[in-house]
C-alpha positions as a Markdown table, in Angstrom:
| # | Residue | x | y | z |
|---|---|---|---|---|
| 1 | Unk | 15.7 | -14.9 | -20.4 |
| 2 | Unk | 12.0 | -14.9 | -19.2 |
| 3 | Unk | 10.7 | -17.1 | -16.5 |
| 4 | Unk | 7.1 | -18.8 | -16.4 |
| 5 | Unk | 6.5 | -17.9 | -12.7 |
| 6 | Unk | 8.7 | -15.8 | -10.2 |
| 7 | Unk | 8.6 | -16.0 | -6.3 |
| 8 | Unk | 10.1 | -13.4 | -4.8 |
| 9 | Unk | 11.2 | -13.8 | -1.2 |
| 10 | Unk | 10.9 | -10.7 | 1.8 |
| 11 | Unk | 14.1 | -10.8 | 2.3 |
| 12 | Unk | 15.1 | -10.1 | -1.9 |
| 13 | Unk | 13.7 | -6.9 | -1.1 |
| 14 | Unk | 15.0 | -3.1 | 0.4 |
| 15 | Unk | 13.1 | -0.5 | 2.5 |
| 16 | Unk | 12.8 | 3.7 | 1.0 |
| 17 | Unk | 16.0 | 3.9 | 2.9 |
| 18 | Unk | 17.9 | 1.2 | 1.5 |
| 19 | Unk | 17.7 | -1.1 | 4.6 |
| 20 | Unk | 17.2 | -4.6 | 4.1 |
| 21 | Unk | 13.3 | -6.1 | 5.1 |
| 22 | Unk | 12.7 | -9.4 | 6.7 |
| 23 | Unk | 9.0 | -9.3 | 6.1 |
| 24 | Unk | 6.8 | -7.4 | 3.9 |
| 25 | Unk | 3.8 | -5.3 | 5.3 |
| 26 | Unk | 0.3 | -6.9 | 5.8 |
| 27 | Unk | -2.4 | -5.3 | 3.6 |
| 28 | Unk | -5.0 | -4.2 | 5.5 |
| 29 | Unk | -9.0 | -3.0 | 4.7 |
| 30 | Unk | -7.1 | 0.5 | 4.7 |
| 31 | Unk | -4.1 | -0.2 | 2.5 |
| 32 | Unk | -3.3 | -1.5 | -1.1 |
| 33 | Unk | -0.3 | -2.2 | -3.3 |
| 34 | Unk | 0.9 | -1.7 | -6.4 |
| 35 | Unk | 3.5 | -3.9 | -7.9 |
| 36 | Unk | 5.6 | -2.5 | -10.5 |
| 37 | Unk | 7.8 | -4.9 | -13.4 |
| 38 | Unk | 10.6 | -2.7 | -15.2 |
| 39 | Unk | 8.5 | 0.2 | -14.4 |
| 40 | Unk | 5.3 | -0.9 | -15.8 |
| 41 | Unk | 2.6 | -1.5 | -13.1 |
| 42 | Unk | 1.4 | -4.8 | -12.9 |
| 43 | Unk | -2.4 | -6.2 | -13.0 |
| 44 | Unk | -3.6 | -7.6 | -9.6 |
| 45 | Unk | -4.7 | -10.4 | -11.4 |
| 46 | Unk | -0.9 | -11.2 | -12.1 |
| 47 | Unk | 0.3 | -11.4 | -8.8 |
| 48 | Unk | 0.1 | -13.0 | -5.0 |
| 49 | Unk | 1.4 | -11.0 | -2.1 |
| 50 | Unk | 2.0 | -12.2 | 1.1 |
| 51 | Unk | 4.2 | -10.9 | 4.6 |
| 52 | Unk | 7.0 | -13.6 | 2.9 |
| 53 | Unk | 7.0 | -13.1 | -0.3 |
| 54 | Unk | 5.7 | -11.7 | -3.6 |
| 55 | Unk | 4.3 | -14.2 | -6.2 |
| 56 | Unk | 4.2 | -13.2 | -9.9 |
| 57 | Unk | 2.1 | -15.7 | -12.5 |
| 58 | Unk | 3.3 | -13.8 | -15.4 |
| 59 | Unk | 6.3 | -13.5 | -17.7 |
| 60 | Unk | 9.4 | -12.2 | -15.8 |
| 61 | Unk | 12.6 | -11.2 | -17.4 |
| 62 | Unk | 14.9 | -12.3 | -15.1 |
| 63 | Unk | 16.9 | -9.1 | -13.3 |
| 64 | Unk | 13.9 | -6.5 | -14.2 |
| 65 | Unk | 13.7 | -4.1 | -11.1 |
| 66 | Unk | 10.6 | -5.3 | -9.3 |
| 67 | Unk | 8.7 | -2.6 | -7.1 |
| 68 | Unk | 5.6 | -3.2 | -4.4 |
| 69 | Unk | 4.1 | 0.1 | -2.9 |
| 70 | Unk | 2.4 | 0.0 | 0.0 |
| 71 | Unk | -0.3 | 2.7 | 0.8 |
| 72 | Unk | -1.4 | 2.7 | 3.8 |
| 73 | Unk | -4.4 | 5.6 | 4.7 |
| 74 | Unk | -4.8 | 6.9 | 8.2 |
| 75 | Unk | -7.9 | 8.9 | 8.8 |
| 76 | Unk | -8.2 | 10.9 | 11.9 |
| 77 | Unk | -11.3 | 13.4 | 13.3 |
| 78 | Unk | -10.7 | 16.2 | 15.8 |
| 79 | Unk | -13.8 | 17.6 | 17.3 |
| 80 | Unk | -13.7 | 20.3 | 19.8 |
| 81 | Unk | -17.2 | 21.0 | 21.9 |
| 82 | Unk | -18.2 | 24.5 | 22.5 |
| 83 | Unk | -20.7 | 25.7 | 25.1 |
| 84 | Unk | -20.5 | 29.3 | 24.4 |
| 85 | Unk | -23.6 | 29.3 | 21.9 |
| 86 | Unk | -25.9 | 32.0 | 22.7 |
| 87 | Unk | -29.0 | 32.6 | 21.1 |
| 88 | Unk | -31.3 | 36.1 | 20.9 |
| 89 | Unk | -34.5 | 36.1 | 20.2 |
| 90 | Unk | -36.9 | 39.2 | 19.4 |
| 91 | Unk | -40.6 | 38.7 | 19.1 |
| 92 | Unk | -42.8 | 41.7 | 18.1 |
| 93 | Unk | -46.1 | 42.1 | 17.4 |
């Protein structure tokens, strides 16, 4: 059976641990998804995401295992001054 259109509420879906979610993560300018239908990974094109629910305006067979990644990247920068720079110089002429 295929529906049309699928909404997918927060709540329909499980953490890495197994643990029941209430909301899904916010994408951010340092984060993307990636939604996966029966394994295959899904066009952005195809789908909606929001913190409540996932919206799919494609074909679904209905009981597929739907996945949504999160990736989040973190940069960080460590700098550590020095004032132990010595310089010799020799002139000769």
């Amino acid at each position: 059976m295929l529906e049309e259109s699928r909404t997918i509420p927060a709540g329909s879906f499980i953490d890495d641990t197994g643990a029941a979610i209430t909301t899904l993560p916010a994408v951010t300018a340092n984060s993307y998804t990636n939604v996966y239908i029966n394994g295959v990974i899904q066009p952005t094109s195809v789908y909606t995401l929001s913190t409540t629910a996932l919206n799919i305006d494609d074909e679904v067979t209905v009981g597929a295992p739907v996945i949504v990644e999160f990736v989040t990247h973190t940069a960080t920068s460590t700098s550590t001054p020095t004032s132990t720079l010595g310089v010799t110089t020799i002139i000769t002429t």
